[in-house]
N, C-alpha and C positions, 0 to 999 in steps of 0.2 A: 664543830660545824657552826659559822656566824649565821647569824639571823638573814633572810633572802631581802635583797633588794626591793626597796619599792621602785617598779619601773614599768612603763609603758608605754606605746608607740599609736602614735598620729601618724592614719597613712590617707591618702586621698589623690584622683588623680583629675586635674583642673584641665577643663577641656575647653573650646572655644576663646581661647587665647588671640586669637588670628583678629577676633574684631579692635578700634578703636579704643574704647575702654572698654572697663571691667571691676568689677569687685565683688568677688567670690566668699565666701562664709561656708564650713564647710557645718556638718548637726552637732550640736555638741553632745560632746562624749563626758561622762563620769568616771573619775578616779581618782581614789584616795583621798573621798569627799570633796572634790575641787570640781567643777562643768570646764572642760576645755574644747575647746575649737581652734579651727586653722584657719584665716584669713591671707588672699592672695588680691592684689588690686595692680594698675595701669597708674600711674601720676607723675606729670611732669614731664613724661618721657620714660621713667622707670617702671620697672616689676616687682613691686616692693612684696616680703613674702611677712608674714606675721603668725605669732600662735598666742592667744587669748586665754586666760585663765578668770573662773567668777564663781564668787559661791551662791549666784543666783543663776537659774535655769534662765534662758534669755525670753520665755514668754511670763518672764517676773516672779516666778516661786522661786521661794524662799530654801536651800536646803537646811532641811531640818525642818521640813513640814510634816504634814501626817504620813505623805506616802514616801517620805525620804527615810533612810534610815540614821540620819544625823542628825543635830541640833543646830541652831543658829549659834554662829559665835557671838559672846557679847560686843556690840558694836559692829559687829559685822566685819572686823578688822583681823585680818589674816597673812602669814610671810611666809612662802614657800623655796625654799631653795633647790636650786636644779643644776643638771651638766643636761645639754641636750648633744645628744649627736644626728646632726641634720643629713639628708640626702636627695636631691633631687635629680629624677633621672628622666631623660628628654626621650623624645619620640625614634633619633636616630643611635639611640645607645649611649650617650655623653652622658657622663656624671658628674655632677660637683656636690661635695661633702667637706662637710666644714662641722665643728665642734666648738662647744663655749659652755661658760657658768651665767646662768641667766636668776634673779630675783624677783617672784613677784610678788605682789603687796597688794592690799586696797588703794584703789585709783588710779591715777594712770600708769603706775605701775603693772597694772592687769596685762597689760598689753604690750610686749616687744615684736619689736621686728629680728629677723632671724637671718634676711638677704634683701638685697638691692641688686639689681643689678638692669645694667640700662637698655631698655627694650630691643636699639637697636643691636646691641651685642648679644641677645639672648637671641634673636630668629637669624644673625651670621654666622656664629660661633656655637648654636646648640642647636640649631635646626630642628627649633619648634616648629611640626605640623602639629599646632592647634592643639596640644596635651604636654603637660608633665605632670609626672609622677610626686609627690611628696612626701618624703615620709621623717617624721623626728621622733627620734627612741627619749624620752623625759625621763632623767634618773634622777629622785628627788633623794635631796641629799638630806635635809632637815624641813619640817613643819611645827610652823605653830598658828595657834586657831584655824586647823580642819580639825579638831578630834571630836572622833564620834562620842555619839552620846550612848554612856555607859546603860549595859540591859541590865546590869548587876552591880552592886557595891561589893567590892570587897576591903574597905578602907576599915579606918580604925571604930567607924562605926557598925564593923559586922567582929567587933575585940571579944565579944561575948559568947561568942558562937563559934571562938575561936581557938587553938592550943598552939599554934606557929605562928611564925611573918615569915612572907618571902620579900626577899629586897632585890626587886629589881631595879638597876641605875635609880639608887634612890626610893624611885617609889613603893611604898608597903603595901601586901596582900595577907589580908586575915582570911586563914585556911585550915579548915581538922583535918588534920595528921590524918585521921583512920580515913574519912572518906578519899585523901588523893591518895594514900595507900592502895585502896583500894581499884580503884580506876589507873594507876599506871605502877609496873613493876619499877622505873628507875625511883620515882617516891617512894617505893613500898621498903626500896633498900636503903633510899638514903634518910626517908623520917623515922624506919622502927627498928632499922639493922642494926648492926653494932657499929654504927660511924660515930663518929663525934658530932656531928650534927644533928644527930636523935636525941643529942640532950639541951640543944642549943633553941635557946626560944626564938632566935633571930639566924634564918640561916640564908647567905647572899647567892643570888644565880647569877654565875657569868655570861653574856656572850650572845643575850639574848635583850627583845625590844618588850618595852613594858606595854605598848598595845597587845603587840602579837600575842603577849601572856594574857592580859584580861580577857580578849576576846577568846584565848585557849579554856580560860577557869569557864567562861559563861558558857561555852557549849559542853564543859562538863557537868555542870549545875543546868543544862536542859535548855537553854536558852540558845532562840536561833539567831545566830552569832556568824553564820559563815554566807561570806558571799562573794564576789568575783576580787574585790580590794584583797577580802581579806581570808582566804583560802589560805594561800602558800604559806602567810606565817602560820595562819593555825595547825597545816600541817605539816609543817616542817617540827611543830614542838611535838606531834604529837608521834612523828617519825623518833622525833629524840630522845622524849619522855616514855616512850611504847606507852600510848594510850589509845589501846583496839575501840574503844567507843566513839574517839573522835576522827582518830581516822577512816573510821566506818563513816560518819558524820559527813565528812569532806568529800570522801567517794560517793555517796550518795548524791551529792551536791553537784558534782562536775559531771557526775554521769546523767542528772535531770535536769537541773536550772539552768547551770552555768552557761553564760553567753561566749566563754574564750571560744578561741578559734582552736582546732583541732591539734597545730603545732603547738598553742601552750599547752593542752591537756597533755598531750602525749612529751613532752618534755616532763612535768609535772608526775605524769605517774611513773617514767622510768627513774625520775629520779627519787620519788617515793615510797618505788616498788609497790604502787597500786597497780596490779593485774588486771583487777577489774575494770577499771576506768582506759587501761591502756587496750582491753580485747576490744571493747566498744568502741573508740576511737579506732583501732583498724579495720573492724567492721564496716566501719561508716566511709572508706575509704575507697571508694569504687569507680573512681574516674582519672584519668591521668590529669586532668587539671587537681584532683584531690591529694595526688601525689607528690607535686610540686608545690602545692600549698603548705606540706608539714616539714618542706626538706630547709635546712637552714643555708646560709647563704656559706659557712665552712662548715661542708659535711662531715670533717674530721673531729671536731668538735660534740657528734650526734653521740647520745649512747649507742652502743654497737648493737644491742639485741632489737633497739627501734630501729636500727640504719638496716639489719638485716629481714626485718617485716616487710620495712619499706619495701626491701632491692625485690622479696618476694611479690610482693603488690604489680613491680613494675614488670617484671619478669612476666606475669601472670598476660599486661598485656602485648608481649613479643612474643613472633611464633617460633616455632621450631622446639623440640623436645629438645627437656637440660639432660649431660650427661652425669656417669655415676660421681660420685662424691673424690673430692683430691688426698691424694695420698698422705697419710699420716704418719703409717709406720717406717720403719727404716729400711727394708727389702722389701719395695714392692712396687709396682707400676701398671701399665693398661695398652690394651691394645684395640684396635678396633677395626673392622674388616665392613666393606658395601660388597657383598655375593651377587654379580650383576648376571644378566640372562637366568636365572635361575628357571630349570623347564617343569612346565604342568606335569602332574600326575601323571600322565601318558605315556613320558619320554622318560622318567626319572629314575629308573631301574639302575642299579650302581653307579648311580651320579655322584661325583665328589668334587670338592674345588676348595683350594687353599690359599688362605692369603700370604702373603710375603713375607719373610721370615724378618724376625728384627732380634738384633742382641740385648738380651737384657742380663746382668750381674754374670757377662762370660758365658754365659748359652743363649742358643738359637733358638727363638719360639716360636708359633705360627698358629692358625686357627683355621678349621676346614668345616665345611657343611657337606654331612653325605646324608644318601639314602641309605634304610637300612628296613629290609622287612615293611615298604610301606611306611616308613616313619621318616620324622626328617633329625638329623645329629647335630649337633653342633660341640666342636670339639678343640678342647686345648692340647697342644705339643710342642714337645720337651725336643730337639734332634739334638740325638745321643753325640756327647762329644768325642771327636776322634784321636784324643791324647790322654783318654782316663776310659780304662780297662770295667770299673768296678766305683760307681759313684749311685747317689741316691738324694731326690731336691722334693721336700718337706714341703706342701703348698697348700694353700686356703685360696677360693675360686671363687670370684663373684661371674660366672655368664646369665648377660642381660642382652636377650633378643626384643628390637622393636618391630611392634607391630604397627597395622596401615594408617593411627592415628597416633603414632609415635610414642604410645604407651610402654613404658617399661616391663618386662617379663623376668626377672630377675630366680635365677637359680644359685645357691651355695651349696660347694662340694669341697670337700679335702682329700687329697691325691698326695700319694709318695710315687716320685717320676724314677725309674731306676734303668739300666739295659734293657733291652725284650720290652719294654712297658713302658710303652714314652707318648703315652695319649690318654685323656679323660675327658667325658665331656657329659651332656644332657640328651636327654630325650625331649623335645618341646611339643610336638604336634606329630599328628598324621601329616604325609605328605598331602593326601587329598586336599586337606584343610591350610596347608601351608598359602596356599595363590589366596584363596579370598581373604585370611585373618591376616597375613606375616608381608606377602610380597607385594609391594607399593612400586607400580611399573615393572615388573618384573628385580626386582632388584630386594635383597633382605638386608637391612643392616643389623650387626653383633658386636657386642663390645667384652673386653673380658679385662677384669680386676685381679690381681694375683699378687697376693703376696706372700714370699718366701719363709718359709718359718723355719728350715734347717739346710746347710748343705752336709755333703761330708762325702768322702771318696774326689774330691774334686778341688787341686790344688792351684792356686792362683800363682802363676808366672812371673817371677817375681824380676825386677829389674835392674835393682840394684840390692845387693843384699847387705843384713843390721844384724847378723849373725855371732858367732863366738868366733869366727874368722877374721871379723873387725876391733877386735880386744885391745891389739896394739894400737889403734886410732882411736881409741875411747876412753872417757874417764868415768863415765857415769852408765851404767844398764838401768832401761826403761823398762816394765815389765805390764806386759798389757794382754788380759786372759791367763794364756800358759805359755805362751811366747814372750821373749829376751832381745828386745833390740840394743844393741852396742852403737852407743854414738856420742859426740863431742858433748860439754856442757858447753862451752863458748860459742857451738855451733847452733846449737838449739837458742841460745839465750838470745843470739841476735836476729834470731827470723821471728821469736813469741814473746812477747810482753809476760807473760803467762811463764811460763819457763826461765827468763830471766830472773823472775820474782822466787820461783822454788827453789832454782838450783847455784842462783848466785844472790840470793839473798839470804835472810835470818832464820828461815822455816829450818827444823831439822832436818828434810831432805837434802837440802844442801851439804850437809857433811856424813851423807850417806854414799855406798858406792852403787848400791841398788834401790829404786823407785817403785814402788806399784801405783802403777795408774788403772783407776776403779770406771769400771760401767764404760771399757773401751774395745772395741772389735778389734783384734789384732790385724787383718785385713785392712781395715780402714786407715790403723795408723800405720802401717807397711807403704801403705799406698801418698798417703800424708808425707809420710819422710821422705820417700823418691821424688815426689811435688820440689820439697824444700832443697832436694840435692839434684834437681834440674829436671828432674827424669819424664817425660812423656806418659803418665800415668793415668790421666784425667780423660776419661771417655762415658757415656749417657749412664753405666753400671757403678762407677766410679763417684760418679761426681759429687753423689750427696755424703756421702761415708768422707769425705775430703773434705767439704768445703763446711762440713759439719766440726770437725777438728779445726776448719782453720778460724772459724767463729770463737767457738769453746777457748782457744787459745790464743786471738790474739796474732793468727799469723800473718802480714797481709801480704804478702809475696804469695803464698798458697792462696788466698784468699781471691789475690788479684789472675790470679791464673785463671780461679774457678768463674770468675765472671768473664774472663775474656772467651773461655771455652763457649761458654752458657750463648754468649753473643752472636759468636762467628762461626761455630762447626756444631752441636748440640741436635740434634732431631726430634729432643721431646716435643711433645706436645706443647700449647699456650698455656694453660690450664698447668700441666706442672711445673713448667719455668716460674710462671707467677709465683706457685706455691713456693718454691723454692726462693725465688728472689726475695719473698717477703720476710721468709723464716731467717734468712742467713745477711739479712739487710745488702742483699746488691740490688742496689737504686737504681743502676745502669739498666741493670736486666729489667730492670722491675719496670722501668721508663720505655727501652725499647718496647716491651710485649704487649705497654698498654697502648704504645701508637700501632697497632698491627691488628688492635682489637677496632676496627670499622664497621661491622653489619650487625644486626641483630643475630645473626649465626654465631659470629663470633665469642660473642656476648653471651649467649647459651653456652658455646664449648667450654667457658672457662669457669663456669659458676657451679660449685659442688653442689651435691645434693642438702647437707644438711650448711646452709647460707651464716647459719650461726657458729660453725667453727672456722668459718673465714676469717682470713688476718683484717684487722676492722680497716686498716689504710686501703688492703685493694678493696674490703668492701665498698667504700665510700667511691673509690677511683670507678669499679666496674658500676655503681649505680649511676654516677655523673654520666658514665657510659649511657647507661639505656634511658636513662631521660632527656639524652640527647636522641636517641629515637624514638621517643614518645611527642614528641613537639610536632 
């Protein structure tokens, strides 16, 4: 990992533009020992835009005074090199951004211009009312005369006190072996281990800045060393070197002093893996403009565990209750039921009502609310299939009842579903108590999670069959669980990249007549092969066992089927299309469901409960979402 950038950004937004003249000065700012400001002025006709660089504070101190933490250069004579990337953005949304390598120096060097452009062309063409935006990111490429002044030696005049050099690009650092030993394990292996460098009185570091190193060495020699400049190198060495003292040092720093703004902290400790510093930064996070302040301008770019804070922050301010978490395992799915007119206590006496039956993996399921003894039920069902005599379905039950402020009630049970026995469900409430805690207008909503952990007794229909009946049209048997499909090698090889590669390449399978294909559902791939030899297989039970093979393999004929299904017939939910589109990369799907996601309801339906197993793309996509309803 290279040394971090030195970079910073100049933002400021120049208002009263509308009069005659002008010429704006914006406070100057400090970084990387240089005072910068931004100048904007009227002349000639033009809007000429400028950024100023000086190693004097402009009320005339000198940096490198008492209360600076630098020295004066000798002569005062200093050359910084730069890339700036400029953007200016007007009142009705126009942008112009421009990019260049800018020098500056003592004298009139201090001072460039950055943009021109001719007033009248700026209130036609940018429809300036009276403001733009300014902002320049300064990424210094090289400096000489800013260097801070040293809190510590460690040159050849600390040789005495010494038993190593580090050579950093040249410059030497006299340092005792024991004491950096001590303070960081990566020293402790490579000055006493058994390297070859434990015996080397001269040993070089690559990849790293010889500031960033001294100013590392003095804050382990007790010296306060860290400040807004110079954090990120300190601790990025101290991320590299594992030295707990100074990275304790640095967290303490950005969680009391530090003046950055909350999106550098929080970029900072996700990438630091400071905890600390990143729970305090979302802490601090308590307003929708606070939200938009740390988001960057490509969310895709965000660490995922900070995009997921975020999306929770934002969530926090839309209403509506989130539903339960998206499906992970491979049999399982949800269903959800509004019990509307539900009657008071009064009338409830063998009251029962069921929602609408829906298929899932080839059975019919369904959810009911009855009374029962005064109590109210809530119930999952299995309706017994009428082409299997003797079957039995293996399940884990999440029923979650909410109540009149949309609070989750969450119950787990495991049920074996068989003949005679094709219902389970909870006890949640007295009926009494159901109208004032449960029923919001008369109406309960329920939602059930379910996933399949075994079938058996209950054989899937098959459409096309890969039998021992296909023997004469086969060269090659796939063998997946305990089942034997017979199919083509030249047939398989032109629908998978994947299969091409095993059975008409170098792999020994190739010159096998039988394959075992490992950690594969026989089902799934029955269903897979019928996909690639035409067959109409692909329905809401199907789809993921399929387009899960066609991923794995490579197929996109199967692949392209499973999204066209996904698109135009499908009834799942948004929430698990998403899920699926992201896992199995169909962009189409993925594209469609997120133009469908319009309200803040939306937005809730599709956001699982734990936001940090989401795929980080829709994470970012559903955030853009709700800070478009936070505005």
């Amino acid at each position: 990992m290279r040394s971090p950038k030195k970079e910073f950004t100049l933002t400021h937004v120049f208002d009263n533009m509308e009069t005659e003249e002008f010429d704006f000065f914006t406070v100057e700012e400090k970084h990387y020992n240089v005072f910068w400001n931004l100048n904007l002025c009227q002349y000639n006709g033009n809007v000429e835009f400028y950024i100023i660089s000086s190693l004097t504070e402009d009320d005339g101190s000198v940096a490198g005074s008492v209360d600076s933490d630098w020295s004066e250069p000798d002569g005062e004579e200093y050359c910084v090199e730069t890339e700036l990337d400029i953007k200016l953005t007007f009142a009705d949304g126009k942008k112009i951004e421009e990019k260049r390598k800018v020098v500056f120096k003592t004298g009139d060097d201090s001072m460039h211009e950055f943009m021109c452009i001719p007033w009248s062309d700026l209130t036609r063409e940018c429809s300036v009312d009276g403001k733009v935006k300014v902002e320049v990111r300064v990424k210094i490429l090289k400096a000489t005369g800013t260097e801070t002044k040293k809190l510590m030696n460690f040159d050849e005049a600390m040789k005495d006190f010494s038993d190593a050099v580090l050579v950093v690009k040249k410059e030497k650092f006299y340092i005792s072996k024991l004491f950096l030993a001590y303070q960081s394990t990566y020293f402790k292996s490579l000055l006493l281990g058994g390297f070859k460098e434990s015996e080397k009185s001269e040993i070089v570091l690559k990849d790293i800045d010889p500031e960033d190193f001294q100013k590392f060495l003095e804050v382990l020699y007790g010296e306060d060393a860290v400040d807004d400049d110079t954090v990120e190198g300190i601790v990025h060495l101290a991320d590299m070197y594992d030295a707990p003292k100074v990275l304790k040092r640095c967290e303490q720093f950005l969680m009391k002093k530090s003046r950055k703004s909350l999106k550098s902290k929080l970029k900072l400790s996700a990438k630091y893996n400071m905890d600390s510093v990143k729970n305090k930064c979302l802490a601090d996070i308590k307003t929708v403009a606070d939200i938009q302040s740390v988001l960057p301008e490509n969310l895709e770019e965000m660490d995922h565990s900070l995009m997921a804070s975020v999306l929770r922050k934002a969530m926090s301010h839309l209403t509506f209750h989130s539903l339960i978490t998206m499906s992970t395992l491979k049999k399982e799915f949800s269903m959800s039921c509004t019990f509307k007119k539900v009657p008071t206590s009064r009338k409830c006496k063998n009251y029962s009502s069921f929602s609408k039956q829906e298929d899932h993996y080839n059975f019919q399921w369904r959810l009911s609310l009855k009374e029962a003894d005064q109590k109210a039920v809530v119930n999952l069902h299995l309706i017994e299939p009428k082409d299997a005599s003797d079957f039995s379905v293996e399940t884990e039950c999440d029923l979650t009842v909410f109540d009149v402020n949309g609070i989750c009630n969450i119950a787990r049970f495991t049920y074996k579903f068989k003949p005679g026995d094709d219902n389970s469900g909870i006890t949640f409430s007295s009926w009494k108590r159901l109208s004032k805690t449960y029923l919001k207008n008369g109406e309960l909503e329920v939602e059930a999670h379910v996933k399949i952990q075994n079938i058996s007794g209950f054989e899937y229909k098959k459409l096309k069959v890969f039998d021992e009946s296909m023997k004469q049209f086969s060269d090659i048997v796939l063998v997946a669980g305990e089942e034997k499909f017979y199919v083509s090698k030249l047939f398989l090889a032109s629908h998978s990249s994947y299969f091409n590669s095993l059975l008409l390449g170098k792999f020994d399978e190739s010159k096998k007549s039988e394959v075992n294909l490992k950690d594969i559902d026989p089902d799934d791939f029955q269903r897979f092969l019928e996909v690639l030899h035409g067959e109409d297989a692909i329905n809401d039970s199907t789809i993921e066992g399929i387009v899960r093979l066609a991923d794995m393999y490579d197929a996109p004929t199967a692949h392209r089927r499973c999204e066209k299904f996904m698109m135009k017939e499908s009834e799942k939910s948004l929430k698990e299309k998403l899920e699926l589109s992201a896992r199995y990369k169909m962009i189409r799907v993925k594209n469609k469901c997120l133009s469908e996601i319009k309200t803040a309801k939306d937005i809730k339906s599709v956001v699982p409960e734990n936001i940090d197993e989401m795929d980080p793309s829709l994470t970012a996509a559903i955030l853009k979402k709700a800070i478009s309803h936070l505005k």
